[in-house]
C-alpha positions as CSV (number, residue, x, y, z in Angstrom):
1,X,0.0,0.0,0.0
2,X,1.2,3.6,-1.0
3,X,0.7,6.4,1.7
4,X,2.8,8.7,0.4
5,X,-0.1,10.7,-2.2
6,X,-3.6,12.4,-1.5
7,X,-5.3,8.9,-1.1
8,X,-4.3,4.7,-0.3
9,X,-2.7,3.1,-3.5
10,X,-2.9,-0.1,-3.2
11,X,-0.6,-2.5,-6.1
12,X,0.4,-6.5,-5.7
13,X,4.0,-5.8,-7.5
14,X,7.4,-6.7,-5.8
15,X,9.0,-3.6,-5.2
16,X,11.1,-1.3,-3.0
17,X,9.1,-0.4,0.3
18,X,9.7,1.5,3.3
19,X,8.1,-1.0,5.4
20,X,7.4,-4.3,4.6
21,X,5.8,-7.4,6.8
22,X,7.6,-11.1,5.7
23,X,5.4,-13.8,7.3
24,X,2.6,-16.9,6.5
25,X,-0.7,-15.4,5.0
26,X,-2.7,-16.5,8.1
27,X,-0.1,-14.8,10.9
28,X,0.0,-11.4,8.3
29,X,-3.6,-11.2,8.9
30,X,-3.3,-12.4,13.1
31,X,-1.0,-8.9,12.8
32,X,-3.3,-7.0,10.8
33,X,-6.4,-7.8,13.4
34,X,-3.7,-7.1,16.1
35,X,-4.0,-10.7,17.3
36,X,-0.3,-11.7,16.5
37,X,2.7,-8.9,17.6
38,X,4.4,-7.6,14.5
39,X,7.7,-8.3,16.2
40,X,6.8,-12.4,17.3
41,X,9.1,-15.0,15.8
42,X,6.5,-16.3,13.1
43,X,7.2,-13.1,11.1
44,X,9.9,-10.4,10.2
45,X,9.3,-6.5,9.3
46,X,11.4,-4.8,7.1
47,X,12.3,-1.7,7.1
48,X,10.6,1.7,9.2
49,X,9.0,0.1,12.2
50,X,7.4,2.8,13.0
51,X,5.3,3.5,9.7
52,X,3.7,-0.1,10.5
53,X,3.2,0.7,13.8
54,X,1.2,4.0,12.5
55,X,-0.6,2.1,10.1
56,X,-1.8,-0.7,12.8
57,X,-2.9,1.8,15.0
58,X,-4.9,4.2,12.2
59,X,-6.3,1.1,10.5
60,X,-9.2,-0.3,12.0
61,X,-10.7,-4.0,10.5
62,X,-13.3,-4.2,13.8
């Protein structure tokens, strides 16, 4: 996902990112319904920590 214009851009390319979340489907989505830490041992993030953290915390999937 691109954050960096006036609006979400989302693509399904490989390319460059400035954060980046390395991980099994299912635990990608435990970490995107904040069931799973980011930083547990069944994944790896890449990158600026940070800009996930912001996005885990703006993003809301309840």
């Amino acid at each position: 996902m691109d954050l960096t214009g006036e609006r979400l851009v989302h693509r399904r390319a490989h390319e460059k990112a400035a954060v980046a979340v390395r991980s099994p489907l299912t635990d990608l989505l435990a970490v995107l319904y904040r069931r799973l830490p980011a930083d547990s041992d069944r994944g790896e993030v890449l990158g600026e920590r940070a800009l996930l953290d912001g996005w885990l915390e703006w993003a809301s999937f309840q």
